[in-house]
N, CA, C and O atoms as CSV, one atom per row, in Angstrom:
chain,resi,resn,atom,element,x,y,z
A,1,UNK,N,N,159.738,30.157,71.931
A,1,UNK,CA,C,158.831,31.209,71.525
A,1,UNK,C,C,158.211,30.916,70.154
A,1,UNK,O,O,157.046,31.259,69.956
A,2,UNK,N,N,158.777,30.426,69.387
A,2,UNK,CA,C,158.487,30.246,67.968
A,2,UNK,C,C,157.750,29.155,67.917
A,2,UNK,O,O,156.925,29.174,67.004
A,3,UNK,N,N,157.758,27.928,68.773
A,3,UNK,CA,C,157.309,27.043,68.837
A,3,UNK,C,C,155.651,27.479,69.320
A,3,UNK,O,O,154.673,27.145,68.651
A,4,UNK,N,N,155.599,27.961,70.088
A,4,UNK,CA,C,154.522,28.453,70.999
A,4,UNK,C,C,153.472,29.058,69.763
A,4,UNK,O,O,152.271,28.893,69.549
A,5,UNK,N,N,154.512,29.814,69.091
A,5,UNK,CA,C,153.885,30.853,68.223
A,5,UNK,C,C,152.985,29.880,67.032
A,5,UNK,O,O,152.018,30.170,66.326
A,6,UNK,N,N,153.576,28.950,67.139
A,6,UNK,CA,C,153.458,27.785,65.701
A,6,UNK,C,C,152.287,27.259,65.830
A,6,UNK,O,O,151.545,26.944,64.900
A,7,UNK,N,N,152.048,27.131,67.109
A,7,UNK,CA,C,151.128,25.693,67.871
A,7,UNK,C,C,149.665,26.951,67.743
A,7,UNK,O,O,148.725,26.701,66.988
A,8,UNK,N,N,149.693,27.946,68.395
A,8,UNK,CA,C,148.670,28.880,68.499
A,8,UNK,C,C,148.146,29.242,66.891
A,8,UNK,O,O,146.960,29.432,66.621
A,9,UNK,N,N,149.391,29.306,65.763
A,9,UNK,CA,C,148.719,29.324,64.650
A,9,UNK,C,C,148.067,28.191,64.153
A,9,UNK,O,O,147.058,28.401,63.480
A,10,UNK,N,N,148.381,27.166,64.317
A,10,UNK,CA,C,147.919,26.040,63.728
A,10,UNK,C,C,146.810,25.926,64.472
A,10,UNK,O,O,145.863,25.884,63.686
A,11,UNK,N,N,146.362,25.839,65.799
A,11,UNK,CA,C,145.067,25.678,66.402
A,11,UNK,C,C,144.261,26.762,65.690
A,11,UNK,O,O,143.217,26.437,65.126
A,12,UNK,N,N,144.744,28.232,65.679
A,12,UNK,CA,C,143.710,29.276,65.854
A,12,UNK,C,C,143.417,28.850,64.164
A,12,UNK,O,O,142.258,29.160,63.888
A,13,UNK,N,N,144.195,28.186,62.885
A,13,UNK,CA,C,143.817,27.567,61.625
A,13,UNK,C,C,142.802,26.870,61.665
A,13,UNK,O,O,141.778,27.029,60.999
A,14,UNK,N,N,143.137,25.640,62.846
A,14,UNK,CA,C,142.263,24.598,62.576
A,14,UNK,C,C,140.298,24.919,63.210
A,14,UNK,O,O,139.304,24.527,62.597
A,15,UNK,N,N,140.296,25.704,64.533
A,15,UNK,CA,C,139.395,26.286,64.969
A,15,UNK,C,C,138.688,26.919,63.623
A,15,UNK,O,O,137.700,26.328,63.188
A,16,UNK,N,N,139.088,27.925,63.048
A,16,UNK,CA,C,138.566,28.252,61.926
A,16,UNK,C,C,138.057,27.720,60.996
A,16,UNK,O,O,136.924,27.994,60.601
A,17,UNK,N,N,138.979,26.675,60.374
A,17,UNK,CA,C,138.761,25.324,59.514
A,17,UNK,C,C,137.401,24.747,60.034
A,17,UNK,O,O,136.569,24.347,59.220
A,18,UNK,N,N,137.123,24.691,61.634
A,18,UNK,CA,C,136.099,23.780,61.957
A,18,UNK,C,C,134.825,24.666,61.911
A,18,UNK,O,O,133.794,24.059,61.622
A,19,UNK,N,N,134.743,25.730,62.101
A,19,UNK,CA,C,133.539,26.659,61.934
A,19,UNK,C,C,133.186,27.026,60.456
A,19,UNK,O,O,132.144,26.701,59.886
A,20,UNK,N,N,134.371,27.863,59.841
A,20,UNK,CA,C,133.224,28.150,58.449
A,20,UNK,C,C,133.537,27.225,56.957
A,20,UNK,O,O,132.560,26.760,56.371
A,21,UNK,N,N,134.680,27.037,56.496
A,21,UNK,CA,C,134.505,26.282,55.594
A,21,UNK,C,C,133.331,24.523,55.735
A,21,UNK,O,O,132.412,23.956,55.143
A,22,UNK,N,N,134.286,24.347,57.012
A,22,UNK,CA,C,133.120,23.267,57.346
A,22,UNK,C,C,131.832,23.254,57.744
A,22,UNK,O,O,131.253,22.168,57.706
A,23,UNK,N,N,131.078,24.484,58.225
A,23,UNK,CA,C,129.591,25.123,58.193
A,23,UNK,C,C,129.170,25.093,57.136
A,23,UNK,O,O,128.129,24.480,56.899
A,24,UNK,N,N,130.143,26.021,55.789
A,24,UNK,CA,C,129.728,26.551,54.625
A,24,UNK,C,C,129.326,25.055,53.920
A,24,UNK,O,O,128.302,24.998,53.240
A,25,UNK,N,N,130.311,23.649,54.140
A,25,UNK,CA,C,130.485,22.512,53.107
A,25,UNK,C,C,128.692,22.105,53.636
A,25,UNK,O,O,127.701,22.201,52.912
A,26,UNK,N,N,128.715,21.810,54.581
A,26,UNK,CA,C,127.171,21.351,55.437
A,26,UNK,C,C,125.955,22.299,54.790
A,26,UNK,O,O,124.981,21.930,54.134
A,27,UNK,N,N,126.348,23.654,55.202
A,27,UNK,CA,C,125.037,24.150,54.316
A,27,UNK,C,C,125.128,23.752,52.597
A,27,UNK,O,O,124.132,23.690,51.876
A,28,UNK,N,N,125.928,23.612,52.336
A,28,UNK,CA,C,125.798,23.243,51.248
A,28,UNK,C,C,125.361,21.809,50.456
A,28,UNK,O,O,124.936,21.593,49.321
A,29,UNK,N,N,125.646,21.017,51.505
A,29,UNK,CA,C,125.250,19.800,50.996
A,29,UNK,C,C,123.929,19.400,51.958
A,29,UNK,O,O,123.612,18.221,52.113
A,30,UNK,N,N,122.969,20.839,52.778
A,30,UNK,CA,C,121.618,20.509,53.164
A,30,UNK,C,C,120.577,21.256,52.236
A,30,UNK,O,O,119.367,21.047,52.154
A,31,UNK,N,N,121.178,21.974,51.710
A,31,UNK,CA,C,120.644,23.226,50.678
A,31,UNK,C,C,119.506,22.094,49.345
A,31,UNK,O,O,118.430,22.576,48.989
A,32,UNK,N,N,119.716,21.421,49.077
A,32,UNK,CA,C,118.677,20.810,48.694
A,32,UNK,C,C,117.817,20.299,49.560
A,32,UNK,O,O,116.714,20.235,49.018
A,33,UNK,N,N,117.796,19.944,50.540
A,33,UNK,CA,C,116.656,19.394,51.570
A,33,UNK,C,C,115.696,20.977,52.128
A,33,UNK,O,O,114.515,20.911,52.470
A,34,UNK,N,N,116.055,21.566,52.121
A,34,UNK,CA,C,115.931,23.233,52.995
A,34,UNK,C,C,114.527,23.439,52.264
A,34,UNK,O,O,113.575,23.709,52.997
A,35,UNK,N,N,114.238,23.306,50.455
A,35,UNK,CA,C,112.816,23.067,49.945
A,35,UNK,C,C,111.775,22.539,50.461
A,35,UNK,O,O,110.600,22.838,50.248
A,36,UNK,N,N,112.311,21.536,51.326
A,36,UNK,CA,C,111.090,20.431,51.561
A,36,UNK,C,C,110.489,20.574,53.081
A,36,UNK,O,O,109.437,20.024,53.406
A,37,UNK,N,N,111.305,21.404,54.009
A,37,UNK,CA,C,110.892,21.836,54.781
A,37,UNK,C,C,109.641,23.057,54.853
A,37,UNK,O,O,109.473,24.045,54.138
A,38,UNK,N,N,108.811,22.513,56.095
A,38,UNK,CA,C,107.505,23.086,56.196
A,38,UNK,C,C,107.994,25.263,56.448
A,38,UNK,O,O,108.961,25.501,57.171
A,39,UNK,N,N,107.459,26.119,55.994
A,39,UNK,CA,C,107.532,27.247,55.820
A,39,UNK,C,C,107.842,27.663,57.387
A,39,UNK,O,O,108.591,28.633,57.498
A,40,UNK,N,N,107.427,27.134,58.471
A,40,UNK,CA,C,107.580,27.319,59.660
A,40,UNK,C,C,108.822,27.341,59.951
A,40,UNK,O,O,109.528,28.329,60.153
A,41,UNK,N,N,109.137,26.087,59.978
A,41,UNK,CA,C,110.595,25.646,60.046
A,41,UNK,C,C,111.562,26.167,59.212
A,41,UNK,O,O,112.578,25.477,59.118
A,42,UNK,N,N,111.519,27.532,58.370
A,42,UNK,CA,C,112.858,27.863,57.884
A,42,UNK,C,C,112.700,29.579,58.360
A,42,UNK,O,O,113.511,30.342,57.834
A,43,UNK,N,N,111.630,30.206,59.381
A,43,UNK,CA,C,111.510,31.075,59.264
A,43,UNK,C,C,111.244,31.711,60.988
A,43,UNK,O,O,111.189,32.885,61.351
A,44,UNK,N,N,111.091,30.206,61.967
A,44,UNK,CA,C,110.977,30.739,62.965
A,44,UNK,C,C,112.568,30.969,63.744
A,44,UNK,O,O,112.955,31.783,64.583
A,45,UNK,N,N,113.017,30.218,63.263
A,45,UNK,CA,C,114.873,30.277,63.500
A,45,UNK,C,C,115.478,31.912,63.940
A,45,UNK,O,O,114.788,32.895,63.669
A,46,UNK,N,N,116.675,32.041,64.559
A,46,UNK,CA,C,117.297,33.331,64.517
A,46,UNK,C,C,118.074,33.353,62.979
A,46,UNK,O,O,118.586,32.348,62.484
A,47,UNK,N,N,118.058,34.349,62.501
A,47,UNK,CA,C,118.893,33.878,61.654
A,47,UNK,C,C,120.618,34.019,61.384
A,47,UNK,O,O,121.435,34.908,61.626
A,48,UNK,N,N,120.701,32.671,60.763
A,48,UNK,CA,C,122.134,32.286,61.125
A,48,UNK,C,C,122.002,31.981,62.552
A,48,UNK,O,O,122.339,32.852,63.354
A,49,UNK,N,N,121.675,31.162,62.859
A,49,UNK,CA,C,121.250,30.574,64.473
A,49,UNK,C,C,121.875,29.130,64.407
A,49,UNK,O,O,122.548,28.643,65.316
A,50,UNK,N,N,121.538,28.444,63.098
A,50,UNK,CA,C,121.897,27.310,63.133
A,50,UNK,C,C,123.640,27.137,62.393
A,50,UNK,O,O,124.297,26.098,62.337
A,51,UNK,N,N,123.982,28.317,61.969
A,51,UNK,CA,C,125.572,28.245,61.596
A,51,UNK,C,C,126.276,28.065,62.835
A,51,UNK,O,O,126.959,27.100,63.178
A,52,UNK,N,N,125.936,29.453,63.655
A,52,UNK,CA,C,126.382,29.623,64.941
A,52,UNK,C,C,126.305,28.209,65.945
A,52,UNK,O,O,127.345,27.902,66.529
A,53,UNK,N,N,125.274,27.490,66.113
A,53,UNK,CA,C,125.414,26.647,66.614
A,53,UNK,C,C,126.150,25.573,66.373
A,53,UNK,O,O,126.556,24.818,67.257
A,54,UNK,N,N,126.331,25.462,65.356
A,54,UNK,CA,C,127.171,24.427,64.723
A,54,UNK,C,C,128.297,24.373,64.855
A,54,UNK,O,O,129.026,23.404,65.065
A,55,UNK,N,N,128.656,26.121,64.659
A,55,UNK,CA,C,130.674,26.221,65.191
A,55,UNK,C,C,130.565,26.034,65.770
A,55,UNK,O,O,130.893,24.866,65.979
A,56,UNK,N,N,130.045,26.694,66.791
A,56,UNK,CA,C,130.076,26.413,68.630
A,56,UNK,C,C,130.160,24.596,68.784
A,56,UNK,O,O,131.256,24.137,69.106
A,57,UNK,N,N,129.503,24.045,68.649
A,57,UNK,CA,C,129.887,22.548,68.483
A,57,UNK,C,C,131.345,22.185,67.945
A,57,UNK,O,O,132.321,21.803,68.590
A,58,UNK,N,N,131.266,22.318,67.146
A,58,UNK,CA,C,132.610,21.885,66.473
A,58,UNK,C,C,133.589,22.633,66.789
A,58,UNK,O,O,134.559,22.795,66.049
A,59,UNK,N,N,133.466,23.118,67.803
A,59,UNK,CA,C,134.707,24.106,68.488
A,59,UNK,C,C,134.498,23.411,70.273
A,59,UNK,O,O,135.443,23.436,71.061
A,60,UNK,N,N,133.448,22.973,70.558
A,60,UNK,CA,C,133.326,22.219,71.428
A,60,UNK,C,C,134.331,20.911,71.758
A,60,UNK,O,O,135.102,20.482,72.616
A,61,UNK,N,N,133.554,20.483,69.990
A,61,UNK,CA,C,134.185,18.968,69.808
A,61,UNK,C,C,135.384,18.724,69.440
A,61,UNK,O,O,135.749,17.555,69.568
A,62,UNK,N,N,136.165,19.521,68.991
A,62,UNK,CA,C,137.561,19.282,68.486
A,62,UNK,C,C,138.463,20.210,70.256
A,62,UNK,O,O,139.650,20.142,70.573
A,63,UNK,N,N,137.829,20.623,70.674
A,63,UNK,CA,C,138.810,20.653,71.691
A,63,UNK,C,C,138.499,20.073,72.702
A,63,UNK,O,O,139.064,20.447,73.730
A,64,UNK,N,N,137.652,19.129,72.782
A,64,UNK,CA,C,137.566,17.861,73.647
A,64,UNK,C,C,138.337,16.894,72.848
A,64,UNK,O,O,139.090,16.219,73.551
A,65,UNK,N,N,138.382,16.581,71.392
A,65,UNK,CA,C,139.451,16.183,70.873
A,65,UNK,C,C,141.028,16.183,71.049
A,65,UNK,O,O,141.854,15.270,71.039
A,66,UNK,N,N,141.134,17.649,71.225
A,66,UNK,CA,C,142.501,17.811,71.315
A,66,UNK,C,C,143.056,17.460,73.014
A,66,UNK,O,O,144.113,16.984,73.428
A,67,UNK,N,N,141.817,17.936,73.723
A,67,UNK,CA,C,142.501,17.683,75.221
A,67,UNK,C,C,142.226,16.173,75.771
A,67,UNK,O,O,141.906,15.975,76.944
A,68,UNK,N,N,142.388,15.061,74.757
A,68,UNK,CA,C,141.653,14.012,75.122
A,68,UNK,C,C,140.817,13.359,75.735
A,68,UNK,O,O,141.008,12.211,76.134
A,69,UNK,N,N,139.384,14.264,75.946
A,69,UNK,CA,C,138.674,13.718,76.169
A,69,UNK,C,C,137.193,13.788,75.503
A,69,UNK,O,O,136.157,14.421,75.705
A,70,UNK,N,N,137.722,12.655,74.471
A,70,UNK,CA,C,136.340,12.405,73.407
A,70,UNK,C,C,135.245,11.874,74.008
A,70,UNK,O,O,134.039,11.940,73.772
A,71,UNK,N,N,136.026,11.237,74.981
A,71,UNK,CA,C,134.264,10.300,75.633
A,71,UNK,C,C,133.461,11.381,75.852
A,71,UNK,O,O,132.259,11.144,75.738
A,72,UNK,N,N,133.838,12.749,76.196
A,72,UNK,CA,C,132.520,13.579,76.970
A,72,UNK,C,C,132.665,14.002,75.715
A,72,UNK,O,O,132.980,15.182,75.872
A,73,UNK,N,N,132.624,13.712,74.122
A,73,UNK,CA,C,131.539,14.622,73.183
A,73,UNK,C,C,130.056,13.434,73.141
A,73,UNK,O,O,129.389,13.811,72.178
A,74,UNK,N,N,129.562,12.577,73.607
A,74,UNK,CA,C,128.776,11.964,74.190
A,74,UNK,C,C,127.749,12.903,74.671
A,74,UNK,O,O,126.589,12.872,74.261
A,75,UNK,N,N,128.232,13.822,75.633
A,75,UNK,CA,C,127.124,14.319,76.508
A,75,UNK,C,C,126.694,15.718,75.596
A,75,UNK,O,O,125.616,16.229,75.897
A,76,UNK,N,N,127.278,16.182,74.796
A,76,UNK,CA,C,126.905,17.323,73.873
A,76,UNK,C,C,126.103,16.601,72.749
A,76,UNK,O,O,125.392,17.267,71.997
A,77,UNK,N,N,126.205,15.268,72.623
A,77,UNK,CA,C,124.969,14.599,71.698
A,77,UNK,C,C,123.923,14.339,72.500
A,77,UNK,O,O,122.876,14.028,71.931
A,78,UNK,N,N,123.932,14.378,73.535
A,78,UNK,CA,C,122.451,14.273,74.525
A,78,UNK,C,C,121.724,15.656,74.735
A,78,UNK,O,O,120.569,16.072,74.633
A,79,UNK,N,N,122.888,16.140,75.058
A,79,UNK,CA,C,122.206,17.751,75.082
A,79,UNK,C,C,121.696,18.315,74.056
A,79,UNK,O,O,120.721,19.065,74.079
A,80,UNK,N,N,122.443,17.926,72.916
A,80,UNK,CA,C,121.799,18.498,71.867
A,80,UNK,C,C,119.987,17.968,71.442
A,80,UNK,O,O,118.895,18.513,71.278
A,81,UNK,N,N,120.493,16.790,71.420
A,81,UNK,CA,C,119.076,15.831,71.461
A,81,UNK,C,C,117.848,16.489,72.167
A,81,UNK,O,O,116.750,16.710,71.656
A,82,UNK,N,N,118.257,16.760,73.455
A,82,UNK,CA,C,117.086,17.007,74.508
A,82,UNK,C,C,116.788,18.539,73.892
A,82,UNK,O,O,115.653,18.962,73.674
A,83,UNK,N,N,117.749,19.122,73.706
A,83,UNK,CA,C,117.139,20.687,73.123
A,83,UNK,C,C,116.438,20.453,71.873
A,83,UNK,O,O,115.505,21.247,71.758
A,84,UNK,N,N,116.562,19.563,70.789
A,84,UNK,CA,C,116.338,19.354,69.794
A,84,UNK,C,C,114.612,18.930,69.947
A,84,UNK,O,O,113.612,19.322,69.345
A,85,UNK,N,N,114.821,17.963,71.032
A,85,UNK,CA,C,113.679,16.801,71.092
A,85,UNK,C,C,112.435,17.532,70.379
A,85,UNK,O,O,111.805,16.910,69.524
A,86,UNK,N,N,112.078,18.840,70.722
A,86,UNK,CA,C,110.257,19.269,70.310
A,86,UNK,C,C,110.268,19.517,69.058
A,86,UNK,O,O,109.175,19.376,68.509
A,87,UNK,N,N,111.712,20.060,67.970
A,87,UNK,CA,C,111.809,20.173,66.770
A,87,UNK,C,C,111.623,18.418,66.260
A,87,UNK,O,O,110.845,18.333,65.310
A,88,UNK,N,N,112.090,17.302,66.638
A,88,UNK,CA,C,112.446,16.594,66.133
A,88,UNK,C,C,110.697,15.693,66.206
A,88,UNK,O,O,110.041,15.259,65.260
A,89,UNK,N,N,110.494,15.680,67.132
A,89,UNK,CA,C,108.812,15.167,67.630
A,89,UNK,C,C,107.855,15.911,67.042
A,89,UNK,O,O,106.825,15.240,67.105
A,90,UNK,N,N,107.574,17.244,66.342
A,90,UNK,CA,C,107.361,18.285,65.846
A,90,UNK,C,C,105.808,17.768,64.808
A,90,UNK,O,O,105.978,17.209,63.724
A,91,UNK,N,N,104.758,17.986,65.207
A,91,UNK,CA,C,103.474,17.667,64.372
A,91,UNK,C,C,102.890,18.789,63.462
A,91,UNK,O,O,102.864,19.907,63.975
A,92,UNK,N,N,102.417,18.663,62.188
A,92,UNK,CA,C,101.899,19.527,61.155
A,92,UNK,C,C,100.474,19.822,61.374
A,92,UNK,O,O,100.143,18.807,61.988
A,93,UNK,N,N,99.731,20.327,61.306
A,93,UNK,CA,C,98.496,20.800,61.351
A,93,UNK,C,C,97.669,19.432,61.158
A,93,UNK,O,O,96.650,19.276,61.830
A,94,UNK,N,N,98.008,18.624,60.421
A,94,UNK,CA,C,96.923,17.614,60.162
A,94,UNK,C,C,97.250,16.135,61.313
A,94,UNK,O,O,96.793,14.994,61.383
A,95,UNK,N,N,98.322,16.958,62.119
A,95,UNK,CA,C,98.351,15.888,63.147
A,95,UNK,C,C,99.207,14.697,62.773
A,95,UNK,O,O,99.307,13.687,63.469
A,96,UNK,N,N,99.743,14.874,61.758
A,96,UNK,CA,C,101.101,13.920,61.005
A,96,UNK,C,C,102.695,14.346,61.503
A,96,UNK,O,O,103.135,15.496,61.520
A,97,UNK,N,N,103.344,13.256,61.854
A,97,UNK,CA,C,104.826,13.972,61.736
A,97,UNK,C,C,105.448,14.654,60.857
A,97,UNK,O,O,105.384,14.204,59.713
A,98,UNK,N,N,106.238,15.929,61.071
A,98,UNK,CA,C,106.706,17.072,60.104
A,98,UNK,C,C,108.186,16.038,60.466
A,98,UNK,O,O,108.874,16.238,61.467
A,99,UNK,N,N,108.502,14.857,59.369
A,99,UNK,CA,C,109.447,13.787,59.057
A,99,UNK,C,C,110.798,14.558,58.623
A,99,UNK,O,O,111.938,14.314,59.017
A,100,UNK,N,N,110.201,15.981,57.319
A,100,UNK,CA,C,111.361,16.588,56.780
A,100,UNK,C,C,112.453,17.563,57.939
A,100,UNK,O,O,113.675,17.598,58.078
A,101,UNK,N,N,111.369,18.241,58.590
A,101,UNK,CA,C,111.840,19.132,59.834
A,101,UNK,C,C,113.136,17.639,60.699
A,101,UNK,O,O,114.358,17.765,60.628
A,102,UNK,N,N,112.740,16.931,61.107
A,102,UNK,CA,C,113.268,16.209,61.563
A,102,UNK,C,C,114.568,15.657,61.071
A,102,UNK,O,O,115.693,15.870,61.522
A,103,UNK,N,N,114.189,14.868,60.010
A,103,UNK,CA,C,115.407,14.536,59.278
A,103,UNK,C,C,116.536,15.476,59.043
A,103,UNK,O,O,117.623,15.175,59.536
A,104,UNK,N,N,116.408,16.761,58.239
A,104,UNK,CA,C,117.467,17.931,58.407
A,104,UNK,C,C,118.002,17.857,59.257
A,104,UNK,O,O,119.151,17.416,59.231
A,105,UNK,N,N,117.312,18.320,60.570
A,105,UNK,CA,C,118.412,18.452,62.149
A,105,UNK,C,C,119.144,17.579,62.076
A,105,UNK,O,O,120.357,17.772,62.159
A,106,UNK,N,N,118.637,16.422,61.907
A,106,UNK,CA,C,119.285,14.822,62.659
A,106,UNK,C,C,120.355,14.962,61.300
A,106,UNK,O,O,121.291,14.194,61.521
A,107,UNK,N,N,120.520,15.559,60.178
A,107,UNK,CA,C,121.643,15.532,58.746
A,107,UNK,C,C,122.473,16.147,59.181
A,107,UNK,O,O,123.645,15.773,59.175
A,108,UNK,N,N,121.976,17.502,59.781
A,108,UNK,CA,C,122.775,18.787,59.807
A,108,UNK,C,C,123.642,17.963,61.289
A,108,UNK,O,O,124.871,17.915,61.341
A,109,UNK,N,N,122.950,17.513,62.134
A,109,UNK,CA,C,123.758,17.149,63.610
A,109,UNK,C,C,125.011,16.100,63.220
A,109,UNK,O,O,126.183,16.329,63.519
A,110,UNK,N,N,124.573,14.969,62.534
A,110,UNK,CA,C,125.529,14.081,62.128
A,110,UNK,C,C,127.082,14.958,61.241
A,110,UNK,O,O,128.301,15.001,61.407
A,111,UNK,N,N,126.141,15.487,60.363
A,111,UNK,CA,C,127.300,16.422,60.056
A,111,UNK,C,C,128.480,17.031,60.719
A,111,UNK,O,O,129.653,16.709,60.528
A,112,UNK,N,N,128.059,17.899,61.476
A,112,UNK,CA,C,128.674,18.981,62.108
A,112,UNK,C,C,129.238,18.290,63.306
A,112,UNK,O,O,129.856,18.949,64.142
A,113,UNK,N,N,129.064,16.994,63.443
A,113,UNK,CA,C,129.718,16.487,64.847
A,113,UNK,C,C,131.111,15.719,64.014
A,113,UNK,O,O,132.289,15.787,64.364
A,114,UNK,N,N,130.449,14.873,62.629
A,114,UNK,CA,C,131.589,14.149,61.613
A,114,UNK,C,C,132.452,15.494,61.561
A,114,UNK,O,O,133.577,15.445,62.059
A,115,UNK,N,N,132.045,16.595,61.038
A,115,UNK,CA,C,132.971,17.587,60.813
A,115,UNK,C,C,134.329,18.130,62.074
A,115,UNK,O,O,135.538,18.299,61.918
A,116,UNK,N,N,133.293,18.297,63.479
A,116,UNK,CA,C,133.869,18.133,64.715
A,116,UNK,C,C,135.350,17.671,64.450
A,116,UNK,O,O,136.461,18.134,64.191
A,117,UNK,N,N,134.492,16.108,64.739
A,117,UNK,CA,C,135.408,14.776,65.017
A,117,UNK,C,C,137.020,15.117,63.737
A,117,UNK,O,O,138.155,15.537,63.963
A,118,UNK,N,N,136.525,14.804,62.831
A,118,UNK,CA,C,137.444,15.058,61.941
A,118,UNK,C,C,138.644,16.265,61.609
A,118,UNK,O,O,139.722,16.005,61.073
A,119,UNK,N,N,138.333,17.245,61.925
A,119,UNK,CA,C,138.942,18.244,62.369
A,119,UNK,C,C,139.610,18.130,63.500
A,119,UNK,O,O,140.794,18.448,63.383
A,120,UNK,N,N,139.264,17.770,64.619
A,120,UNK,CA,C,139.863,17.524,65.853
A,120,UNK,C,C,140.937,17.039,65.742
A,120,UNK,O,O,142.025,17.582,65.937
A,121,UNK,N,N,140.660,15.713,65.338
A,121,UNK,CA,C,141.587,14.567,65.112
A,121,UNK,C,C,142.652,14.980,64.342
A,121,UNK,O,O,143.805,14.968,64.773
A,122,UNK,N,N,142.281,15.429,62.976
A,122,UNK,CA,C,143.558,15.840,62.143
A,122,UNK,C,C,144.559,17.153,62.959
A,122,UNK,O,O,145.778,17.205,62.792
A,123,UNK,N,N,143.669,18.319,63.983
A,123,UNK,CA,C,144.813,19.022,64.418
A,123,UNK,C,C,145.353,18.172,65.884
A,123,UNK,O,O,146.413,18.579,66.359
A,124,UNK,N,N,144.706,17.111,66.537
A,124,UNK,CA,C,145.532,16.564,67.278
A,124,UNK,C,C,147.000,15.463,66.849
A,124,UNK,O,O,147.918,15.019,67.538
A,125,UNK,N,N,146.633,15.323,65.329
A,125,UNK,CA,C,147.599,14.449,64.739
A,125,UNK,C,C,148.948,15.721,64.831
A,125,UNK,O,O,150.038,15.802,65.397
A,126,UNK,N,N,148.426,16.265,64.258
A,126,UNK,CA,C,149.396,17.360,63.541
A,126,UNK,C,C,150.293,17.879,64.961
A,126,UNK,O,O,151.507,17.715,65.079
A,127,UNK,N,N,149.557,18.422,65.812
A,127,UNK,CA,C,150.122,18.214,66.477
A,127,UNK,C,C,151.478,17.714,68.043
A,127,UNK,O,O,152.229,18.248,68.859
A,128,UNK,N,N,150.922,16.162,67.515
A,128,UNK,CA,C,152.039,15.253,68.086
A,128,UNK,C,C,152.377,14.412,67.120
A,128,UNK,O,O,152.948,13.374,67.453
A,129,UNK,N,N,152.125,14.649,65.822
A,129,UNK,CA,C,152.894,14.253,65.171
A,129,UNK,C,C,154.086,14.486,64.118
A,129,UNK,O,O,155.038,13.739,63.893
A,130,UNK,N,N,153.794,15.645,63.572
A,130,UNK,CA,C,154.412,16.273,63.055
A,130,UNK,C,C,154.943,17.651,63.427
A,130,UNK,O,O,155.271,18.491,62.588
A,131,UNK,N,N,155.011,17.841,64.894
A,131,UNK,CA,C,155.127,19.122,65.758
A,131,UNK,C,C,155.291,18.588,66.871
A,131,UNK,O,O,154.916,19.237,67.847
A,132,UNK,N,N,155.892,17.262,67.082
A,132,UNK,CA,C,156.122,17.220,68.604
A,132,UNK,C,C,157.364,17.740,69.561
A,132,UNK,O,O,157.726,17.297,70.651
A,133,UNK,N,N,157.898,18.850,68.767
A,133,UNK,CA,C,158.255,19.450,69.766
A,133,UNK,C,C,157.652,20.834,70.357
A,133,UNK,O,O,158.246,21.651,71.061
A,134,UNK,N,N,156.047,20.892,69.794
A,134,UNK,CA,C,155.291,22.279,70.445
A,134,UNK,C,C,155.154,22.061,71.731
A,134,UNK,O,O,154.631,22.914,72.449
């Protein structure tokens, strides 16, 4: 029972761990780029649309982590991509690529998947390694 109890705290920790401190570290280290984006792009969004999405990922990705199977966080980088694609292809009025719009996503995505990954990994260590009798 206690064991059970242990394992559910430490996941329902690390789940947490992967949504807001690690959301909060990301917005924080995109928060200088967020200027350079075109007025469109910081205002047609839901807001807090892109936090939300991000846990949701990294709650995706660390429990494809934990249940070993990393190969399919692969297909949540395609998906994401293909939803992404018209932000990322995205033209400015003068018929030039909007480069900044682009770049962000593709910062914020690398991010939040490193964040994923990393999180995952450390509660699958913890886990079986230092809790293998949960």
């Amino acid at each position: 029972m206690i064991e059970t109890a242990l394992r559910l705290l430490l996941l329902t920790s690390m789940y947490a761990l992967a949504c807001w401190p690690t959301g909060w570290l990301i917005g924080w280290f995109t928060r200088r780029w967020q200027k350079h984006l075109p007025a469109t792009e910081t205002t047609l969004g839901l807001p807090g649309g892109g936090m939300w999405i991000g846990c949701m990922e990294r709650i995706a990705i660390m429990t494809l982590i934990i249940a070993d199977m990393s190969g399919t966080i692969g297909f949540l980088v395609a998906a994401k991509s293909i939803l992404r694609f018209p932000e990322i292809t995205a033209r400015g009025d003068d018929g030039q690529p909007i480069r900044a719009a682009a770049e962000y996503v593709i910062i914020g995505t690398f991010m939040s998947f490193i964040g994923g990954v990393a999180v995952g990994v450390l509660a699958r260590e913890i886990l079986t390694t230092a809790m293998p009798w949960c």
